[in-house]
N, C-alpha and C positions, 0 to 999 in steps of 0.2 A: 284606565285613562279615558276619559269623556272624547266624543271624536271632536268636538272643537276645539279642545285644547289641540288636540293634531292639527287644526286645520289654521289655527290663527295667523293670521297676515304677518307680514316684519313690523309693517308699521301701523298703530290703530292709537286711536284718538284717544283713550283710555292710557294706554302706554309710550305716548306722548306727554302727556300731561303728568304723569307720574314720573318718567324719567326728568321733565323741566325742573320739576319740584327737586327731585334728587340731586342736580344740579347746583342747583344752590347750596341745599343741604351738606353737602360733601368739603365744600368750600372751606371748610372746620379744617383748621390746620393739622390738626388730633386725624384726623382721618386723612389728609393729603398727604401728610408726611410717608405712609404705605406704601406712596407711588412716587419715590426721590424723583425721578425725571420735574413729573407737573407739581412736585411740592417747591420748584425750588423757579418755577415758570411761576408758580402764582405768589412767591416772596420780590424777584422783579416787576411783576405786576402792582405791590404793596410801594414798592421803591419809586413807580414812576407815577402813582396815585397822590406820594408824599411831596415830589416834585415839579408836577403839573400845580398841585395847587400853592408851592412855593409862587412858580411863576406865573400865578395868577396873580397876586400882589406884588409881585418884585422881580420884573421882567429883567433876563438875561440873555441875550444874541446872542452867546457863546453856546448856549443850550437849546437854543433853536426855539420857537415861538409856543404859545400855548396852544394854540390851535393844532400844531404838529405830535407836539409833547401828548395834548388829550387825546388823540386818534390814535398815536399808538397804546396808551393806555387802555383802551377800548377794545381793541385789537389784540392785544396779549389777554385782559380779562375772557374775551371770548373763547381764546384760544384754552385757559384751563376750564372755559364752561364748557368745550367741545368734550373736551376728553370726559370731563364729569359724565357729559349728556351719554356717549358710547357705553361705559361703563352702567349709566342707568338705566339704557333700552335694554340692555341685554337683563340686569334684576328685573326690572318693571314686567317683561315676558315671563321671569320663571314666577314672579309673584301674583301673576294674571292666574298663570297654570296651579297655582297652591290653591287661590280663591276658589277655583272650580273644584277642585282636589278637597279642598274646606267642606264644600258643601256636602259635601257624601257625606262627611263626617259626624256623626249625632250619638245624643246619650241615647242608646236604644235599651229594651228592655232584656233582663237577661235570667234565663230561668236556671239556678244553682241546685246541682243535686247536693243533697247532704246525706248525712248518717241515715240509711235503712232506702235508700231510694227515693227522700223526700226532695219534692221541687220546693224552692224557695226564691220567690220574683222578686229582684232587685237591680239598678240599673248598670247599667255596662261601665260607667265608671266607678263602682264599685268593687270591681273584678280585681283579683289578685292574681300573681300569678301562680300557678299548681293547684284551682279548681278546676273544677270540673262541671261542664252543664251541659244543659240538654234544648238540642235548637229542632224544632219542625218543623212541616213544612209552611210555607209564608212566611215565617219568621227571619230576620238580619241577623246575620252571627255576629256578634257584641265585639267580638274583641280575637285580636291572631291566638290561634290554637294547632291541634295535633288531634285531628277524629283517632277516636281512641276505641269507637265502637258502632260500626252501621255502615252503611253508602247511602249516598243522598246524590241528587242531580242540584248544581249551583250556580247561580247566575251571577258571571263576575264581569259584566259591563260596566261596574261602577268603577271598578279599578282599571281592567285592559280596555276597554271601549268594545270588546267585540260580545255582540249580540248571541251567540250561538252559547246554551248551556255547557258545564263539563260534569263529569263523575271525578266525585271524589271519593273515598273510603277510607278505611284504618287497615292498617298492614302492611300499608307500601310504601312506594315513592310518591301515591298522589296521593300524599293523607294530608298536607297543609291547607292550612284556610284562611282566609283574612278578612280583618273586621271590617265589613258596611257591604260584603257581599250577602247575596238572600239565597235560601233554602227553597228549591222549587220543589220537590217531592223527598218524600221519607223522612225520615229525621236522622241525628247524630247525636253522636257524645265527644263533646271536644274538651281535650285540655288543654286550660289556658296558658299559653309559654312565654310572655313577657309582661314586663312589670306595668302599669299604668304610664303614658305618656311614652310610652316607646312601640309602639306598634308600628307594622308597614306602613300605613296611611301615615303617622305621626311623623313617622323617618323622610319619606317621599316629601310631604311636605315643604319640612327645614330644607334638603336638598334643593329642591326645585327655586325654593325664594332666597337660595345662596347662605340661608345663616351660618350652614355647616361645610362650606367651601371650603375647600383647603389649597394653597397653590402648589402645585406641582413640582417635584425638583427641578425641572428644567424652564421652569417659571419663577423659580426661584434664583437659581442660577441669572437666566437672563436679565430678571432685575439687579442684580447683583451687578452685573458686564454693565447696565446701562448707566447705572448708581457711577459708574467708575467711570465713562465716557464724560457724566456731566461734572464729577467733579473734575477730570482734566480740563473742561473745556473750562469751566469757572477760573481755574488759574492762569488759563491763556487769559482770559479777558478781565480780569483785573487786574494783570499785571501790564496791559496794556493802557491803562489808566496812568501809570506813572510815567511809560515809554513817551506816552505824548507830552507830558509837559516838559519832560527831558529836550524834546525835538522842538518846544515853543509852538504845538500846535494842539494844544488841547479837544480832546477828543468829547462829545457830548455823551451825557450817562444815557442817554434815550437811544444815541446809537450802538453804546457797549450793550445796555439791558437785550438790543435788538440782534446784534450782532450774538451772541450767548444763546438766546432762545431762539435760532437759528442756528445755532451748531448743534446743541445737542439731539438729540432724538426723538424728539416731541412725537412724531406719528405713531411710534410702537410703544412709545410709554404712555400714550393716551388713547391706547388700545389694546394694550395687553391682556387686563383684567377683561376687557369684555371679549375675547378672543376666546378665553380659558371657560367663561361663563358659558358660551355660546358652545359649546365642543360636550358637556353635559348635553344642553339641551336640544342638541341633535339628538344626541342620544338616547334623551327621553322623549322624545318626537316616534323613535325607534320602537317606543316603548319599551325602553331598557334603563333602569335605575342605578344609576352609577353613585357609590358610597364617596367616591371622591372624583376630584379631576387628574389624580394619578392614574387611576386607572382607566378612564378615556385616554388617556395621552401615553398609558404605556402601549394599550391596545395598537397604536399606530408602531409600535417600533419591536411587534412581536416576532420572532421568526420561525414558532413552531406551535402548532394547530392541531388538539385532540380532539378526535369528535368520534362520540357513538356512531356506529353503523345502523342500528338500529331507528328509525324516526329522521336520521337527519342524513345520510346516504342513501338509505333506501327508504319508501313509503312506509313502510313501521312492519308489521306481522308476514311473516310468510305466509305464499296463498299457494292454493294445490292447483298446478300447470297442468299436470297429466297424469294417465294410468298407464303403468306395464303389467299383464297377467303374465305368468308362467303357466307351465305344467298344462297347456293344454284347453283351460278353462275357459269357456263364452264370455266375451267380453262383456256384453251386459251383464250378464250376473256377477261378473266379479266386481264392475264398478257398481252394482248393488251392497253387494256384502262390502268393498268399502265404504258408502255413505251409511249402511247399518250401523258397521264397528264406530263410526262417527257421532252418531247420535247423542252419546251421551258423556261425548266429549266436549267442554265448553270452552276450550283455546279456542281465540280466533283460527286456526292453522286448520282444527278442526271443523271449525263451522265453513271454512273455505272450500275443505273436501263435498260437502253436500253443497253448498253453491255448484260447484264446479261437476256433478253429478247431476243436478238440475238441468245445467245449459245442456248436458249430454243426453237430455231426456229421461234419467232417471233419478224420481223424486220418490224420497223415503220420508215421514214423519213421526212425532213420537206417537199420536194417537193409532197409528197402526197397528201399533207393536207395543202396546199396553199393559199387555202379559204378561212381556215378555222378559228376561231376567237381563240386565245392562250393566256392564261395568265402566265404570267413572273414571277416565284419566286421571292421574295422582301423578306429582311429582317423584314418587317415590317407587312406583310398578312402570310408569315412560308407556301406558298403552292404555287403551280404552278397548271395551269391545260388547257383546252383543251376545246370549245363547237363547237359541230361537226353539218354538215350541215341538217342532218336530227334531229336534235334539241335534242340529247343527250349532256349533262353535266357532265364531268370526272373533278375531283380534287384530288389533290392527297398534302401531308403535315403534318405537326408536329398532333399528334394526338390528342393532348386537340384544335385544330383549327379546324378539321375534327370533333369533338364531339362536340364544339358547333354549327357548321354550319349543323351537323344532327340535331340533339336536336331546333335549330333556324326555321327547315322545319317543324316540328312536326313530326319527324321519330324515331326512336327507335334506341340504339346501343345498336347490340345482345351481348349477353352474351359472346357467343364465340368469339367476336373481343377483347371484355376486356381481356378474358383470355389467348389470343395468343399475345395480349400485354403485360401484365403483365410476359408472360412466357420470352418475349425478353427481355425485361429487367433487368429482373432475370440474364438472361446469358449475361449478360455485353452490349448487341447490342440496337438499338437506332429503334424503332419503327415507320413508316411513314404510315397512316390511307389511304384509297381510296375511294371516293364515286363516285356514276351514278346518275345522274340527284336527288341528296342530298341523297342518301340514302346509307347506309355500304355496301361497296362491299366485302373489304379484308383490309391486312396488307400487307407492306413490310419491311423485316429485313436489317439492316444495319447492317455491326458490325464492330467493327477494328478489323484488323488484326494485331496481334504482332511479333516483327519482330524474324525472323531465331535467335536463338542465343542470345536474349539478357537475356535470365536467367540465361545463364551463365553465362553474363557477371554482372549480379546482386550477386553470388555468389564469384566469385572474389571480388567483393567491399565489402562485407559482410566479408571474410576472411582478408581484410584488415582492417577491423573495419569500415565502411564510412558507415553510415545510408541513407538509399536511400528513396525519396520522389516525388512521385507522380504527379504532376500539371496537372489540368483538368478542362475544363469549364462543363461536363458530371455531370448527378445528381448522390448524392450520392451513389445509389444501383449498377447504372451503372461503377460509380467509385473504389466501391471498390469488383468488380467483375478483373475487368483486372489488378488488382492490384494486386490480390490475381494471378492469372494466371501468370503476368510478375515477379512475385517473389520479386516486392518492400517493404520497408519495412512500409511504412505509405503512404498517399494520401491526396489531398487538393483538393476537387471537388465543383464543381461550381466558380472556386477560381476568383476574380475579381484583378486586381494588388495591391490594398492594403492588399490582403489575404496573398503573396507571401512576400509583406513585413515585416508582424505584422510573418509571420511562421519566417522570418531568425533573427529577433533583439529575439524575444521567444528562439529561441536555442542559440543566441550569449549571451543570459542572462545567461545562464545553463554554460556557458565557451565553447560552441564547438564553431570549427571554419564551417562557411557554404560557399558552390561554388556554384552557378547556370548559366544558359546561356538563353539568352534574344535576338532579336531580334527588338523588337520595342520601340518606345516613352515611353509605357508605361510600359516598364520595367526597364528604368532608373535608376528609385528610387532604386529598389530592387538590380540590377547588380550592382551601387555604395556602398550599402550597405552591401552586400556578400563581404566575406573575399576574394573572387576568385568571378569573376564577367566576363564571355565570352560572350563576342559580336559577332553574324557572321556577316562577311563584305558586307553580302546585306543587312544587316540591317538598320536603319537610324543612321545619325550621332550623334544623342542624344543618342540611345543605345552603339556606340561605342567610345564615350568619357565618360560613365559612365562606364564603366567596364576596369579590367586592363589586357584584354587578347583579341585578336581581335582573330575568325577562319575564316580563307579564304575560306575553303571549304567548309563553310555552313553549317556542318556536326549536329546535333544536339547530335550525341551519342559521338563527340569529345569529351567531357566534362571528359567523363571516364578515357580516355587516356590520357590526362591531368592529372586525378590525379595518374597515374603511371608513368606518366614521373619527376613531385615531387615528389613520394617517391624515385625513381629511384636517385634522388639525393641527399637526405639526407643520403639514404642508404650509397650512393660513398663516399660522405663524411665522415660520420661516420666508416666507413671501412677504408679508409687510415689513418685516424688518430688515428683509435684502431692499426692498421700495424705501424704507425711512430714510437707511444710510445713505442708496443710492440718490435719493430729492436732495440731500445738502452740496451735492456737486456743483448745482445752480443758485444756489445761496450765495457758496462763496466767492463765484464768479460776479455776484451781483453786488453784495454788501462789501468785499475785500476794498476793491478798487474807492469805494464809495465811502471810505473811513480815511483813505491815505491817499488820496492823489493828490489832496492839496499838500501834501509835505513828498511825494514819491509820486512826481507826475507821469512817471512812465507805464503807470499801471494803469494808463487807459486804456490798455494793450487787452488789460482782462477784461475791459469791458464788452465783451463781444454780442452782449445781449443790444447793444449799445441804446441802454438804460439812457431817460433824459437828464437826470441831477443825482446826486447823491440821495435827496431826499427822496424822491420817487423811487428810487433804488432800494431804499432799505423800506419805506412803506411797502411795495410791491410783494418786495421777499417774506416781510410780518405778515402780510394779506394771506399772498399764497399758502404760507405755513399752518395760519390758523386754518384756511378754509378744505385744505386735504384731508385732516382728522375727519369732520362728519361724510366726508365724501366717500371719508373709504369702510366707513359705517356699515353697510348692507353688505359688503362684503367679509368684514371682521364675523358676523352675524351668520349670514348663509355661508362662506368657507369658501374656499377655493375649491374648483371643480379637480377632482382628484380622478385622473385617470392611471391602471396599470399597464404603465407601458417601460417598465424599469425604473430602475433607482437612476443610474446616468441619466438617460435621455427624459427624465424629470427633471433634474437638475438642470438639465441644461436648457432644456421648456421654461423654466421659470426663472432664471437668470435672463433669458432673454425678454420675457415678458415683466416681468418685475424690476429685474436690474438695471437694462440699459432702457425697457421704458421709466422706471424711477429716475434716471438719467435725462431723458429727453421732455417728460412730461414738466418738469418745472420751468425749465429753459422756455419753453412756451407760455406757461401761466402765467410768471412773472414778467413777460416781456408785454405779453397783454393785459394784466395789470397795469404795466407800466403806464401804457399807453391811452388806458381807460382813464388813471388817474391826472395825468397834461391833458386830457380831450374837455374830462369835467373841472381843471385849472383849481384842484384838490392840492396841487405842489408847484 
């Protein structure tokens, strides 16, 4: 993601002008009808367009003048341009953000291995999917793949905006790649995983400029409730058409049309859609690519939260704290022979042992000891180590492989290496055993480190309600030692990927909803399975087609942020539409009286705004009604400031602020309104 697209204003001249446009455009019945509220605002609007210019040739006092009749006509058309206009800032910003998104995009050149190792140059739109080609360095990778052979360092600022190269490779979790990033060193062999036109870029796109929006169940739903408000209120008010001529006091159509698009909902129906819109592109602000707006909007209503320990608990690799020798031995020399047995150990874990041997003053390297015979950490031996030319023996490694390989010499494991073991353990850290030619020298301590800040940020999810959960391959004493320190609220240790899934279907049983984020192959299952499932984009392409949220930046603490950016949107939600219902309180205090007092004179009682005419009255209330849609524009757009301070005393934050000010704020506008319109002798 380019950093201007992060950085774009709410409002630019560009995205004015294209939501204006849109405005118009939408005006297509074919398309209002989507939105019953404003489709049935701009069929009244047709009504008083057909009857203003009746009484332009065939004037009627019953019906109130043309001059009256035209202004409110103008005034209701605005009113369904407002809502248009909401709805098109919000496309017009993700279609600004496609444009730039566009530009990365190009037919670039793509070099296809074939039968015996041949290169064959041909260009990227060409590509199928399950070839296979060959990118180096300087070269753009053509198109999303699976390095299937090499590591390459790769600069993906076209896509996440940040400048710093990553490593990717074949064999892991960081084998994905995608097309219109560049190859800064070495080369690859990618295979290509999706068909033409469906790539990341291709997908982000549609996303971003809404083609592939979908609305939400509970955007569905609320259209539904408000569909069903307007038709109530349409039968109040046509059947109030007959009521008056019953009573010999005929009511004018300019004031039913008014009195109608005044009751119904006009604010949240002429801001829904861009509500929904705007709540993606936070998210992709987030730089996080959200497949729907289901899944922003479930994100706010999650109540359980898996996250690796690894990268997003703690800083990522364990690093070596300290040395314990046994048996006797000089401390320098034994933290020598540990940075030895180190050396040709290439885990981060290990290269931390000689950092952390350096700062102690004791620096070993391989040119030293060139001779010398080394053995290579393996997954499969759990130890590295070193025999030196005067025929000393150093190993160093997981500490039940260092106890039997004492125990295998006929040597003894003292007392106090158990207990300097057992002691690390205890405190969350990860124990590596040392011997000299087989026999206990020391320990070395690993531990994670947890990251700056994230208990706080475990206490924020707590006062959101969101139960937070652990994921750890670390045994369990180890596991639920950092747990206990990061302030999570449960832990899953030793967990293998079907641990991860039998945890999220166990709480989907119970009703909660769960999110977690994944990375590899074998987190597929479980990211499909999570209600909220985040993939990061160096991930493989099997973890990012099972989940419905891709993060660009890799971030693993994303996830969090994520779920504040769906509540952030429910909240939005829910606050304009506690505001909509709440503004009609002053409507009907205004319009009621102003339809019936010449036949029910006692209902100047409700005048309390105390409105000059009836005329002004219902002008004032059409004014205000239209002119609250773009006002509350910048707010639909940036969201309600979503703080965790509980579920009640949110609620009852934004009732107060929403509700009874949706209550009080009109009672004012309309009144000066009113007053604006007798000063300029408008009525």
């Amino acid at each position: 993601m380019s950093k201007h697209i992060k950085e774009n204003k709410l409002f630019q001249k560009d995205i004015i002008i294209n939501a204006l446009k849109a405005s118009f455009v939408k005006l297509n019945p074919a398309v209002m009808i989507k939105n019953p509220v404003m489709f049935t605002v701009e069929v009244g609007t047709l009504i008083m367009i057909v009857l203003t210019i009746i009484l332009l040739f065939s004037p009627d006092p019953a019906q109130g003048s043309f001059i009256y009749n035209l202004t409110l006509t103008v005034i209701l058309f605005l009113t369904v341009l407002f809502a248009n206009f909401a709805e098109g800032v919000a496309e017009a910003r993700g279609k600004a953000q496609a444009e730039s998104l566009r530009k990365t995009r190009q037919d670039t050149p793509a070099n296809l291995l074939i039968n015996g190792g041949k290169v064959k140059k041909i260009m990227s739109s060409e590509l199928k999917k399950g070839d296979l080609i060959l990118v180096s360095e300087g070269e753009i990778i053509p198109s999303d793949g699976e390095i299937v052979e090499g590591i390459a360092t790769i600069d993906e600022s076209a896509i996440t905006g940040e400048s710093a190269p990553v490593i990717r490779e074949a064999g892991g979790d960081k084998s994905g790649v995608t097309g219109g990033t560049k190859v800064l060193s070495d080369s690859i062999k990618v295979l290509i995983t999706i068909e033409k036109g469906e790539s990341f870029l291709d997908k982000m796109i549609m996303l971003v400029e809404g083609a592939s929006r979908q609305k939400s169940p509970n955007e569905i739903a609320l259209t539904i409730l408000l569909a069903g408000f307007t038709l109530m209120f349409l039968i109040v008010t046509v059947t109030l058409h007959p009521f008056g001529i019953y009573a010999n006091t005929p009511i004018a159509i300019a004031f039913l049309v008014s009195l109608y698009v005044c009751l119904i909902p006009t604010t949240i129906g002429g801001l829904l859609s861009a509500i929904g819109i705007a709540g993606m592109d936070r998210a992709l602000r987030a730089n996080v690519i959200s497949k729907s707006g289901k899944a922003v909007e479930t994100a706010g209503d999650i109540d359980t939260l898996l996250l690796d320990k690894t990268g997003t608990i703690t800083i990522g690799n364990r690093k070596a704290t300290n040395f314990f020798k046994v048996n006797g031995m000089d401390e320098n020399t034994f933290i020598k022979y540990c940075a030895m047995s180190s050396l040709a150990d290439e885990t981060p874990e290990g290269k931390s042992i000689i950092e952390l041997a350096k700062k102690m003053g004791i620096e070993v390297n391989h040119s030293a000891h060139s001779n010398e015979k080394f053995f290579k950490f393996t997954a499969q031996t759990r130890m590295s180590g070193i025999d030196l030319k005067d025929g000393t023996e150093v190993r160093k490694g997981a500490f039940d492989v260092i106890k039997q390989l004492v125990l295998d010499n006929k040597n003894i494991v003292p007392h106090e290496m158990q207990s300097v073991v057992n002691k690390i353990a205890e405190d969350g850290g990860t124990p590596l055993a040392v011997t000299v030619n087989n026999k206990a020298a020391g320990v070395i301590q690993l531990e994670d480190i947890i990251k700056t800040g994230i208990q706080e940020r475990f206490q924020r999810l707590r006062k959101m309600g969101v139960k937070t959960v652990m994921v750890t391959g670390d045994n369990p004493l180890t596991a639920k030692f950092i747990a206990n320190v990061a302030g999570v609220d449960d832990y899953i240790a030793e967990a293998k990927p079907e641990d991860k899934m039998n945890y999220i279907i166990n709480e989907q049983r119970s009703g909660k909803l769960v999110a977690m984020m994944g990375d590899g192959t074998n987190d597929a299952p479980a990211l499909a399975q999570a209600d909220v499932g985040v993939a990061m984009n160096s991930g493989t392409q099997a973890a990012k087609e099972a989940g419905n949220m891709v993060d660009l930046d890799n971030d693993p603490t994303k996830l969090i942020e994520v779920v504040e950016i769906g509540k952030q949107l429910l909240i939005t939600r829910g606050s304009i539409t506690t505001f909509s219902i709440a503004n009609d309180v002053a409507k009907y205090f205004a319009i009621v009286p102003a339809l019936f007092i010449a036949t029910i004179p006692q209902l100047q009682t409700l005048n309390i705004m105390n409105l000059t005419s009836p005329q002004s009255a219902i002008l004032a209330a059409v004014i205000f009604n239209a002119l609250i849609i773009p006002m509350l524009i910048p707010l639909a757009l940036r969201g309600v400031v979503y703080k965790p301070i509980g579920a009640e005393k949110l609620l009852t934050r934004n009732l107060l602020i929403y509700g009874l000010g949706g209550v009080i704020v009109p009672f004012i506008g309309i009144k000066l309104i009113d007053l604006l319109l007798t000063l300029t002798g408008i009525v």
